[in-house]
C-alpha positions in Angstrom: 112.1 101.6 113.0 113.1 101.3 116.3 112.7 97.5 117.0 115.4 97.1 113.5 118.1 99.4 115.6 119.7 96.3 117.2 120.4 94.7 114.1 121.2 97.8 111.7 123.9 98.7 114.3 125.0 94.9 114.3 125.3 95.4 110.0 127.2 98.5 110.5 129.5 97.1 112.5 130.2 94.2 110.2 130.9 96.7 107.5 127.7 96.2 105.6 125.8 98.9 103.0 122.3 99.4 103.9 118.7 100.3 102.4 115.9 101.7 104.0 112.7 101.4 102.6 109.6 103.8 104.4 105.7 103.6 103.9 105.6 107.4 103.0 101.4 107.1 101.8 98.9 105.0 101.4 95.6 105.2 98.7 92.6 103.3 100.2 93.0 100.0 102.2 96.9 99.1 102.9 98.7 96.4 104.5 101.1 98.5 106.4 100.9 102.4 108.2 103.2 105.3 106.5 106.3 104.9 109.2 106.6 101.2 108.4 110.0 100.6 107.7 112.1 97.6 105.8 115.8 97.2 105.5 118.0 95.4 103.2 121.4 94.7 102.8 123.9 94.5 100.5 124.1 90.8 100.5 119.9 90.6 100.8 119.3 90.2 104.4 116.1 92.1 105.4 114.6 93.5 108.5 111.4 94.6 109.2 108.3 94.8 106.2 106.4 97.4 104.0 103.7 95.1 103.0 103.4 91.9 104.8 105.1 90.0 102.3 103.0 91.7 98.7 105.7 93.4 97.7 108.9 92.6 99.4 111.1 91.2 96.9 110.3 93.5 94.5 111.5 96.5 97.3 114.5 94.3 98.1 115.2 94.6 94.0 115.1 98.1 94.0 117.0 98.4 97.0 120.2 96.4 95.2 119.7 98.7 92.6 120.3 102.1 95.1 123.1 100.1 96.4 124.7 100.0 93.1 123.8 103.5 92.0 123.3 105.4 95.6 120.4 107.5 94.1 117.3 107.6 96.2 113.6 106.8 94.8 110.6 106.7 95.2 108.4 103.2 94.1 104.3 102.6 94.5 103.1 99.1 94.4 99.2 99.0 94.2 95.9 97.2 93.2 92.3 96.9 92.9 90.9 95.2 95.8 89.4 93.0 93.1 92.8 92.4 91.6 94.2 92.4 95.0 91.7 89.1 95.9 92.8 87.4 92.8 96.2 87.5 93.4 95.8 86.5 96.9 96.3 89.5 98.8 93.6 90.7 101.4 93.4 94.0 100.6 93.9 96.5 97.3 94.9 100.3 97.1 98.4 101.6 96.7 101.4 101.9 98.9 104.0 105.0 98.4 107.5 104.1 99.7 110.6 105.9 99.6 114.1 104.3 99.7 117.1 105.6 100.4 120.6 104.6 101.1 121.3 104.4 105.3 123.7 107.6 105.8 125.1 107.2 109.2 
């Protein structure tokens, strides 16, 4: 979180509505550690990663949806490591992440 602080202050000051998105768990092998953090924006500019790229768009979906109705969540993205392979990611199991709207 702290290498994004740079940029969510530079979003702040240009008057944008923020996400952020946290690795809160993770079942079996993960791309990312609980802590990892992602930011989005209200015009879709993102910071940072939950997955490495799996799952990204669909976070930065959700997170337009929070913008719109403020309520925090929480979303799990996961897969088999054989389904995980077939789809072309390198690892399975299931990511927790909890998204909430940036309350300075």
């Amino acid at each position: 979180m702290r290498e994004l602080l740079d940029d969510l202050e530079r979003w702040k000051a240009a008057g944008h509505e923020i996400v952020i998105a946290r690795v809160v768990d993770v079942e079996g092998s993960g791309p990312r550690a609980p802590g990892a953090t992602m930011a989005v924006n209200d015009v879709g500019e993102v910071l940072g990663s939950v997955s490495g790229g799996c799952v990204e768009g669909a976070v930065i979906t959700e997170a337009m949806e929070i913008l719109r109705t403020g309520e925090r969540r929480m979303i799990s993205f996961g897969y088999s490591d054989d389904e995980a392979i077939e789809v072309g990611l390198t690892c399975g199991g299931t990511i927790h992440l909890f998204l909430e709207p940036l309350d300075w």
